[in-house]
C-alpha positions in Angstrom: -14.3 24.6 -28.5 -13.8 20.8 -28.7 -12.0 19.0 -25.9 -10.9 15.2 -27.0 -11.3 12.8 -23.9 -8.3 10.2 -24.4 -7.8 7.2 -22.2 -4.9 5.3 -22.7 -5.6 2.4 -21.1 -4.1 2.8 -17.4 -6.9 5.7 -16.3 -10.3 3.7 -17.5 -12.6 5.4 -14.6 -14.0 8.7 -14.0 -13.1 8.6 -10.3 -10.5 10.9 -9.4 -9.1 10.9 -13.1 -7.3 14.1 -13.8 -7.9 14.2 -17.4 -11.7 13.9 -16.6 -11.8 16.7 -14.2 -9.2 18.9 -16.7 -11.8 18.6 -20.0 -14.9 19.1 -17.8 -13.1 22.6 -16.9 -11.9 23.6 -20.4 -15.8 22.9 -20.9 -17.3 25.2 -18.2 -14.5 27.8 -19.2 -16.1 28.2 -22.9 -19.0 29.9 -21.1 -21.9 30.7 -23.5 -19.6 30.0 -26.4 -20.1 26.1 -25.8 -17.9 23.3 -25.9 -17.9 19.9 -26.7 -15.9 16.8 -25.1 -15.3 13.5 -26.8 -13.8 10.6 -24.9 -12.2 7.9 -26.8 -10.7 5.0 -26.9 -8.1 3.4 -28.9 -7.0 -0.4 -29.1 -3.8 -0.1 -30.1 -2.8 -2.5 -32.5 0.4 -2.5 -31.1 -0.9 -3.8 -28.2 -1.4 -7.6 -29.5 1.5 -8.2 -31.5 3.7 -10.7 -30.9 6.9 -9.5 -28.7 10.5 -10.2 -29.9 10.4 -13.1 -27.4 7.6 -14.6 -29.0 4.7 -13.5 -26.6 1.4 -12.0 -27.6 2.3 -8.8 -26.3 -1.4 -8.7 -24.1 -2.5 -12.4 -23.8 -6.4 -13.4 -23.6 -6.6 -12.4 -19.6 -6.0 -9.2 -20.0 -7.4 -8.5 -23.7 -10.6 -9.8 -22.1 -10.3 -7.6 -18.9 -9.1 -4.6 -20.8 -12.7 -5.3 -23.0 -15.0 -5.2 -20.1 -13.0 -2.3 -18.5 -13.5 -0.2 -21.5 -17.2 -1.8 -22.2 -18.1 -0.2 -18.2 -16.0 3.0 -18.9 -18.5 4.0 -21.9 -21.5 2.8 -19.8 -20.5 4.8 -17.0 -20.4 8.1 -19.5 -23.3 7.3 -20.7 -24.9 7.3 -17.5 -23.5 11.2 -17.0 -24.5 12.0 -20.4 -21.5 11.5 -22.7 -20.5 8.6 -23.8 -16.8 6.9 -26.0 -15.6 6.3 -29.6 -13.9 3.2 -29.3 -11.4 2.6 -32.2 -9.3 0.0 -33.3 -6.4 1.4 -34.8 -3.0 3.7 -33.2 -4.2 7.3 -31.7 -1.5 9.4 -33.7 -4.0 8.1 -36.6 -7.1 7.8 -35.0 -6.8 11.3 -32.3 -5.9 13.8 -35.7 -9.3 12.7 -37.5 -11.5 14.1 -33.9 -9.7 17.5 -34.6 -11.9 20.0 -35.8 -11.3 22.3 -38.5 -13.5 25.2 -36.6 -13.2 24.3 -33.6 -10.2 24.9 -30.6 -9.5 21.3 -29.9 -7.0 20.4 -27.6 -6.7 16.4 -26.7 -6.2 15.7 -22.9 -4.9 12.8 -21.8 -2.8 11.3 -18.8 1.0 11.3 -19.2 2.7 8.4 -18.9 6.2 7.0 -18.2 7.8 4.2 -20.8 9.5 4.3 -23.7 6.9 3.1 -26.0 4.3 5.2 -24.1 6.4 8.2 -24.3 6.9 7.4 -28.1 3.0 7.4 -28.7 2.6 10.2 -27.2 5.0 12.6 -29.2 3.7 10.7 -32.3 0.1 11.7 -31.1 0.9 15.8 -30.6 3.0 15.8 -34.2 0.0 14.6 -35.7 -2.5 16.7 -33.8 -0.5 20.0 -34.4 -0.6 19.6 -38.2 -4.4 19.9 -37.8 -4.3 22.7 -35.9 -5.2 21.0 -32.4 -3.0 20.6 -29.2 -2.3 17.8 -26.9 -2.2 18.1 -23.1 -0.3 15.8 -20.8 -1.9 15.9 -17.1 -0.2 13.7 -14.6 -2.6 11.2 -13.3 -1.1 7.5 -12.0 0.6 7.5 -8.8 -0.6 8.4 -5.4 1.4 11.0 -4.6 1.8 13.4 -7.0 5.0 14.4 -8.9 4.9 18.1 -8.3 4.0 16.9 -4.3 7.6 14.5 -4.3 10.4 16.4 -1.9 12.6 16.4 -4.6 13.8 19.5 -7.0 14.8 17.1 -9.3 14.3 13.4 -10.6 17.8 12.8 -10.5 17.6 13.1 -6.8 15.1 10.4 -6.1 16.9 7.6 -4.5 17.7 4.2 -6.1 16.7 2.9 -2.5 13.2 2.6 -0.9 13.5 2.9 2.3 14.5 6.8 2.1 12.8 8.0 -0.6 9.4 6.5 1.7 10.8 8.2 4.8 11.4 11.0 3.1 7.9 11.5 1.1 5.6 10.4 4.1 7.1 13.1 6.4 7.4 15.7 4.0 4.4 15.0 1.3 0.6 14.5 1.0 -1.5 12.8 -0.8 -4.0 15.5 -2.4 -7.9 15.5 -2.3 -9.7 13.6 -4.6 -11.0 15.1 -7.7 -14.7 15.9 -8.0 -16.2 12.7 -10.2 -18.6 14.6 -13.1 -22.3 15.4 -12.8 -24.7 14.8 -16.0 -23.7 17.6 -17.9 -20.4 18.6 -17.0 -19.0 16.5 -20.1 -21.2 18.1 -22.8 -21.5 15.2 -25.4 -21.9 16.3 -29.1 -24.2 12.8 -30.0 -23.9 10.4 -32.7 -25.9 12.8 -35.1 -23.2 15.6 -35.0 -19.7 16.6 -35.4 -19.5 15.0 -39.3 -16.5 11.7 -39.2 -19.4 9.8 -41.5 -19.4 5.7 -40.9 -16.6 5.4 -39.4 -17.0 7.9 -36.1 -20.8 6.4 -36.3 -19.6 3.0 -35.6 -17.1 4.4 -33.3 -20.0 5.4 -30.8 -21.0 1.6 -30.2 -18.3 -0.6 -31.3 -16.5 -2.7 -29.1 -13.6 -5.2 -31.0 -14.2 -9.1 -29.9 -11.1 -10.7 -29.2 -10.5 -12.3 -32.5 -10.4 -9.1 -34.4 -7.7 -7.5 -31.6 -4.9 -10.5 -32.5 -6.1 -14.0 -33.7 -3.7 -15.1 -31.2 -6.1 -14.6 -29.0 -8.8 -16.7 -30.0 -7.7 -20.7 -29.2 -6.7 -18.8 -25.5 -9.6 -17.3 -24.8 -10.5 -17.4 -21.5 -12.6 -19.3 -19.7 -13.9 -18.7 -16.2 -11.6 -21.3 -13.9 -13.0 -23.0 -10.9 -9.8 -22.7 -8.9 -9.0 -19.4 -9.4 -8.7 -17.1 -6.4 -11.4 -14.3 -7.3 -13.6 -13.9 -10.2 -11.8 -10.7 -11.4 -14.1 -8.8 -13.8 -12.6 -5.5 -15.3 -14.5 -2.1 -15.0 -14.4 0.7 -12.8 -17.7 -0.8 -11.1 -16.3 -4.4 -10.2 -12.8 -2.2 -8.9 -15.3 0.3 -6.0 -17.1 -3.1 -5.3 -13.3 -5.1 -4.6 -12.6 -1.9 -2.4 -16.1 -1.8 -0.6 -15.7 -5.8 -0.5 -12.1 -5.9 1.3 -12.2 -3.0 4.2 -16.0 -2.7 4.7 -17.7 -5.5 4.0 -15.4 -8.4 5.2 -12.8 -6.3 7.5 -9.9 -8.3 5.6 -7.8 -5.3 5.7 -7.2 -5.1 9.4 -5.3 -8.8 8.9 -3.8 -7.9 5.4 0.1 -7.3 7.2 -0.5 -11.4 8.7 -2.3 -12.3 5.7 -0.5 -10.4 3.0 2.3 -13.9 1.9 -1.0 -16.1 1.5 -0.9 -18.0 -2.0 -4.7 -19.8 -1.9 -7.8 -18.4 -1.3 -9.3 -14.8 -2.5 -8.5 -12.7 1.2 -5.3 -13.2 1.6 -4.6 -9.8 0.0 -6.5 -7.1 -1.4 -6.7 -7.9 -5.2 -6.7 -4.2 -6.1 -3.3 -4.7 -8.6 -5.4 -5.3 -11.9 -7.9 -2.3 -11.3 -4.8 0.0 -10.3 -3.0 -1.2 -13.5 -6.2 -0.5 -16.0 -6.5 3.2 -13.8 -10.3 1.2 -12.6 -9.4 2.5 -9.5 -7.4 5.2 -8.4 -4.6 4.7 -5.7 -5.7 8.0 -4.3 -9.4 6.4 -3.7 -7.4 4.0 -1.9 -5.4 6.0 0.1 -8.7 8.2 1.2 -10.6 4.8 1.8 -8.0 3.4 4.3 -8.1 6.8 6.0 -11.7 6.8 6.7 -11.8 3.3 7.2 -9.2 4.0 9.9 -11.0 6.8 11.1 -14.1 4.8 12.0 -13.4 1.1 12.9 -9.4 0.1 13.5 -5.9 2.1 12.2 -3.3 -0.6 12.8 -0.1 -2.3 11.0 -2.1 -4.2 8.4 -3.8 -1.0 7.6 -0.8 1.2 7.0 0.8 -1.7 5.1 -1.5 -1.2 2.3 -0.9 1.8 2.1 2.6 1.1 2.3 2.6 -1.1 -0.7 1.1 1.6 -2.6 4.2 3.8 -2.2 5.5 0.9 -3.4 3.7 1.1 -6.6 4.5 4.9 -6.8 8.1 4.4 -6.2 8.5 2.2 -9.3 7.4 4.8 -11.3 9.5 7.3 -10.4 12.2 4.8 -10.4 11.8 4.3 -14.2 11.5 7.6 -15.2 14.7 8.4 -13.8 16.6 4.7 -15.3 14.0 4.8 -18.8 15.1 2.3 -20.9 17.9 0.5 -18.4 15.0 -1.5 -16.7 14.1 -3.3 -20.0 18.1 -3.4 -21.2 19.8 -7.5 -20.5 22.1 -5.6 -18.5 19.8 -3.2 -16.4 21.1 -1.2 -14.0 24.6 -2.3 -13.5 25.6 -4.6 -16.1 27.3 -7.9 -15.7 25.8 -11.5 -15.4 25.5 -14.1 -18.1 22.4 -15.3 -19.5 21.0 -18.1 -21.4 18.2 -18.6 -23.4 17.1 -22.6 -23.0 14.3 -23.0 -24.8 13.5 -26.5 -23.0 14.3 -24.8 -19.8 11.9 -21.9 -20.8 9.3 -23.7 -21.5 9.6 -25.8 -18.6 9.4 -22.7 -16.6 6.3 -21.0 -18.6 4.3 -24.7 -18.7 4.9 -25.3 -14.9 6.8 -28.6 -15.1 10.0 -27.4 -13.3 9.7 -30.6 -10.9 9.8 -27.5 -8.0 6.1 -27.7 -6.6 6.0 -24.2 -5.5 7.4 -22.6 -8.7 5.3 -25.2 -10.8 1.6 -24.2 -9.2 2.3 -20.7 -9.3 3.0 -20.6 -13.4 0.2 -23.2 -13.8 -1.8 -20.9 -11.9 -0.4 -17.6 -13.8 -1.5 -19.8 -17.0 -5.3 -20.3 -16.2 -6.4 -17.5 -14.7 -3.9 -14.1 -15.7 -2.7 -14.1 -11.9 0.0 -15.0 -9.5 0.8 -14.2 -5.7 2.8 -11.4 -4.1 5.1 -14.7 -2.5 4.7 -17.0 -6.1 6.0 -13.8 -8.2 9.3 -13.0 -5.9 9.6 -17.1 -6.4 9.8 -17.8 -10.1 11.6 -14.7 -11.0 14.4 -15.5 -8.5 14.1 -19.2 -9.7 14.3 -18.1 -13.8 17.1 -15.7 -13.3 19.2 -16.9 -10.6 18.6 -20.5 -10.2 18.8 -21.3 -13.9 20.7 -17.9 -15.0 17.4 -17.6 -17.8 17.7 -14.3 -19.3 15.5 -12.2 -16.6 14.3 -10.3 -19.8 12.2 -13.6 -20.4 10.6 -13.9 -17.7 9.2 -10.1 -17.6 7.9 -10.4 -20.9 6.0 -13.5 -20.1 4.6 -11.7 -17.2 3.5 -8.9 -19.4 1.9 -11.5 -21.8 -0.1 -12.9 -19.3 -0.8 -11.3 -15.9 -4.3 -9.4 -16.1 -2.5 -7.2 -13.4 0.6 -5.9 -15.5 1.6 -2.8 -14.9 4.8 -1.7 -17.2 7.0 0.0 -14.4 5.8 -2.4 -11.4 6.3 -5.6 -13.4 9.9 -4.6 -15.2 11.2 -2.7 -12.4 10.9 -5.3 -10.3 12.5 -8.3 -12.7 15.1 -5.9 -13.2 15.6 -6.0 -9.3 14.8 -9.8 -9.0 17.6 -10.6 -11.2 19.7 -8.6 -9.2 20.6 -5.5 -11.5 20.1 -2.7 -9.9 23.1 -2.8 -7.6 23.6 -3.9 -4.3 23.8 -8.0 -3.0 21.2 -10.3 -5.0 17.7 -11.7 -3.1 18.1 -15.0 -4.3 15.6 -17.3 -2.7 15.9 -21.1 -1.8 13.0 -22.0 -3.1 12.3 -25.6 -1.1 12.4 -23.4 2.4 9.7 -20.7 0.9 7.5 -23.7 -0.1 7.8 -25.0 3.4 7.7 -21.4 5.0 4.3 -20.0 3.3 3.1 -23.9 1.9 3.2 -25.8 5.2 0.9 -28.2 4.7 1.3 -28.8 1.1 -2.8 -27.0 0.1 -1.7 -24.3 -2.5 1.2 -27.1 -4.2 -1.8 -29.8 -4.5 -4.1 -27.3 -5.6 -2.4 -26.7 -8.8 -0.2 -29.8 -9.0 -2.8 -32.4 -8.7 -0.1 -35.4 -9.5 0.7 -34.3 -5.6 -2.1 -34.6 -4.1 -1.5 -37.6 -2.0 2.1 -36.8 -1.5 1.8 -36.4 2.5 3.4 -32.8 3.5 6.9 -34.2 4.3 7.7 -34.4 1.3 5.4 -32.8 -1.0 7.7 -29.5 -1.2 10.6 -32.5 -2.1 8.8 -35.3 -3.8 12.1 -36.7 -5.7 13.4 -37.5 -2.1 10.5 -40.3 -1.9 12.1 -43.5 -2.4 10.6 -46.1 -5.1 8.0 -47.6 -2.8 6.8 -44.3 -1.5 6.2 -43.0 -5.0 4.0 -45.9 -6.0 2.5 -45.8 -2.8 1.5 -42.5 -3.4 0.9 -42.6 -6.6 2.8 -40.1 -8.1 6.2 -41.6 -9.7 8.9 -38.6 -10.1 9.5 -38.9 -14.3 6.6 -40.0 -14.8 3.6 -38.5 -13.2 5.4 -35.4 -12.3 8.5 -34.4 -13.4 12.1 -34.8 -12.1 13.7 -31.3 -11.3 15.5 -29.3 -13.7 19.2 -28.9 -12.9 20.0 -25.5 -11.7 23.4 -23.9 -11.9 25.3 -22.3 -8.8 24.6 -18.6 -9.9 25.3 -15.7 -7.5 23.6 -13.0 -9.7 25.5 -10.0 -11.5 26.0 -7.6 -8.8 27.7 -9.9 -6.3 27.7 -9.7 -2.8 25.7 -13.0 -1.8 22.4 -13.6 -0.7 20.5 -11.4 2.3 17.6 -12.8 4.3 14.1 -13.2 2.4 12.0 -11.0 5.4 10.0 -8.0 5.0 10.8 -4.2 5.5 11.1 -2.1 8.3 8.3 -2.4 10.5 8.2 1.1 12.1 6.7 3.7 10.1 5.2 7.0 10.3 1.6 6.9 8.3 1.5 9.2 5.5 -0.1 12.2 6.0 -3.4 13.8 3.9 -3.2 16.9 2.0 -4.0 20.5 3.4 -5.2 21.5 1.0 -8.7 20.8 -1.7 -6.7 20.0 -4.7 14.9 7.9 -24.2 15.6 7.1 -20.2 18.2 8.7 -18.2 20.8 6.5 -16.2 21.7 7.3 -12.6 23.7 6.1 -9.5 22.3 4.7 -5.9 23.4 6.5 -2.8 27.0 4.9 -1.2 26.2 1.8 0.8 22.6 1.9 0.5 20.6 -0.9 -0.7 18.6 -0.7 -4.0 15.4 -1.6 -4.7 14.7 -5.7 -3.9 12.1 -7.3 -5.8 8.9 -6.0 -4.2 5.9 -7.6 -6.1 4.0 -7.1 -2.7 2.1 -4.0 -4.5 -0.1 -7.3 -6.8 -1.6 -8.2 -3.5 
């Protein structure tokens, strides 16, 4: 028989990856009749064009992060004896061709959750089934699993956090790792066999540049940038090494809850979010980590909240497969508000010249290296939607253009919830008294916004309060050097209510507990009185 290997894009490891372990069993349960597994790879075309707001769908960052991820994926088989077609061009073309006409094939690959996702994938078992193969979806992305959730139905899952975590870490587990494969266990046809002439040869060792993915990409591609805050490098290999790095190595996890709002520096938070979205590194490897870590040095609250902000990463999945296609509608949710469409404002916002320092030095800093703080995220969303009433929809797709870490449910389910359409009162942040709450002294603002930098920290988080003489005394004149601030316009945010404070969750919570055991969209309402889901882009840390 031949088993078909297909990543997707969000599952590039061999770590705990449930397709993996699934085609490595279809191969030992051929017995003497043999089988043969071939992983592959397609970049999508899809994938880099330009969005209906203009974007390139996957900007430079993560093009170039995707590359290397796939680049150590097929280095990695190699090293256990198989190895990956990579392919440029859509897998409901590319997957039919790998089907062969003597051979059971079935294609395994790791369900997903959105629309377009969903889309590809129907396309992909159409197309396979005419050939006479089959396509198997294995569930592969969260932490907990789906079948594990104490729920009989989706429907049921809560449009509010707080219970649905209470609820899953008293009455779920997170399941046992799966086995990683030994040399062997993925039997590997070779380049010489299997026929699929030039094309399947080239297959076995190309590798698209960037320039041939979108020649959008090329005048943005990226260049390594001295003030970033890590040197993120994609590949399962550089995601174990972050992991090893932040609890082992450097003990950074046992300050992550005091740490965790940081905006400058490279430990203020773990930095796992771009490995979890590219499936580098499973959440379950995480989950296990903590736990032994815990085990052997120090279990406290900044060890649980990591853990925490997983579920929070799980929780946004669930959460759009029971909304689908509400979290990327104008009027999500709930409906209501009204939204503009600036472009001066927008570009403004994207370009970092707001005249707000703490919304202008995170989106410079989103624009020269592909990443953004938990605290900067939760800041210029709240600023795009609510303070200038931008459509929200603007903002997530400039996130997805950019941010090596974008994850589709994480990143839309939470502008969805940061322009306050998902029901319940809006988080809308004052944006001068974060700067001064998590900015005190002016470093990360003057970091990025180097017109600042001799604004003293009085005023830095304000600098059109500084008279004349204080703005040529520091030499930074407000319309000038550094821009005046756009006007904002009193917006409460559809779904009314007012503003609650900015703080944290609920700080007393039972850990989760580990598994016994070795192992389109729908709408729907929130529970009575019950908040929904806040912005939470804590799970980037």
């Amino acid at each position: 028989r031949r088993v078909v290997l297909w990543f997707r894009g969000t599952d590039l490891r061999v770590h705990d990856n449930a397709p993996v372990a699934r085609a490595a069993a279809l191969a030992r349960a051929a017995g003497p009749a043999g089988a043969e597994v071939l992983p592959v790879f397609c970049f999508d075309p899809r994938q880099f064009r330009t969005t209906h707001f203009g974007s390139p769908k996957t900007g430079a960052f993560r093009a170039k992060f995707l590359q290397e991820s796939v680049a150590c994926l097929r280095n990695t088989l190699e090293g256990v004896g198989s190895g990956l077609l990579v392919y440029h061009g859509t897998p409901e073309s590319v997957l039919p061709s790998l089907v062969h006409p003597a051979l059971a094939t079935t294609v395994v690959a790791q369900r997903e959750i959105a629309d377009e996702e969903r889309k590809v994938e129907k396309a992909v078992s159409a197309a396979v089934g005419e050939r006479g193969g089959k396509l198997e979806m294995i569930w592969g992305s969260t932490m907990y699993h789906l079948q594990d959730l104490p729920y009989d139905e989706l429907q049921r899952i809560p449009d509010v956090f707080t219970p649905f975590r209470k609820r899953v870490e008293e009455q779920s587990a997170v399941r046992q790792l799966l086995p990683t494969p030994k040399k062997g266990e993925l039997p590997f046809p070779g380049k010489a066999s299997g026929g699929g002439g030039a094309e399947r040869a080239e297959a076995w060792t190309r590798m698209p540049s960037l320039s041939e993915l979108s020649s959008e990409l090329t005048p943005q591609t990226p260049t390594e940038e001295a003030r970033g805050v890590v040197d993120f490098r994609g590949g399962e290999r550089a995601a174990l090494a972050r992991l090893k790095h932040y609890l082992w190595d450097t003990d950074a996890i046992a300050t992550y809850f005091e740490t965790r709002n940081g905006m400058l520096g490279g430990a203020y938070s773990t930095k796992f979010s771009p490995w979890l979205a590219l499936g580098c590194l499973s959440p379950r490897q995480v989950w296990w980590e903590v736990e032994r870590y815990q085990s052997s040095r120090t279990s406290n609250k900044s060890t649980y909240w990591v853990l925490f902000e997983l579920l929070w990463r799980d929780y946004f999945r669930f959460f759009a497969m029971k909304h689908g296609r509400k979290i990327f509608l104008q009027d999500g949710l709930t409906g209501g508000g009204s939204w503009t469409a600036e472009p001066e404002d927008v570009r403004r916002w994207k370009e970092g010249q707001t005249g707000r320092p703490l919304v202008d030095a995170c989106m410079r800093e989103l624009a020269v290296t592909g990443f953004m703080s938990n605290r900067g995220r939760q800041n210029v969303a709240s600023y795009l939607a609510l303070d200038l009433g931008i459509d929200w929809r603007i903002g997530g797709d400039h996130f997805e253009s950019l941010l090596l870490d974008y994850d589709v449910c994480s990143n839309w389910g939470n502008w969805v919830a940061a322009a306050g359409l998902t029901g319940g009162r809006v988080n809308k942040f004052n944006i001068t008294k974060q700067s001064k709450d998590y900015d005190p002294d002016g470093a990360f603002v003057k970091h990025w916004c180097p017109e600042l930098k001799d604004v003293p920290a009085h005023l830095v988080h304000e600098p059109w309060k500084m008279s004349a003489d204080e703005q040529v005394k520091y030499g930074c004149v407000i319309g000038k050097d550094y821009p005046a601030p756009q006007k904002t316009r009193a917006f409460s945010g559809p779904g009314g209510g007012g503003r609650r404070p900015n703080g944290g969750n609920s700080k007393n919570h039972a850990r989760p507990k580990a598994h016994r055991q070795q192992n389109g969209r729908q709408g729907g309402g929130r529970r009575g009185g019950q908040r929904a889901p806040r912005s939470n882009f804590e799970m980037y840390g």
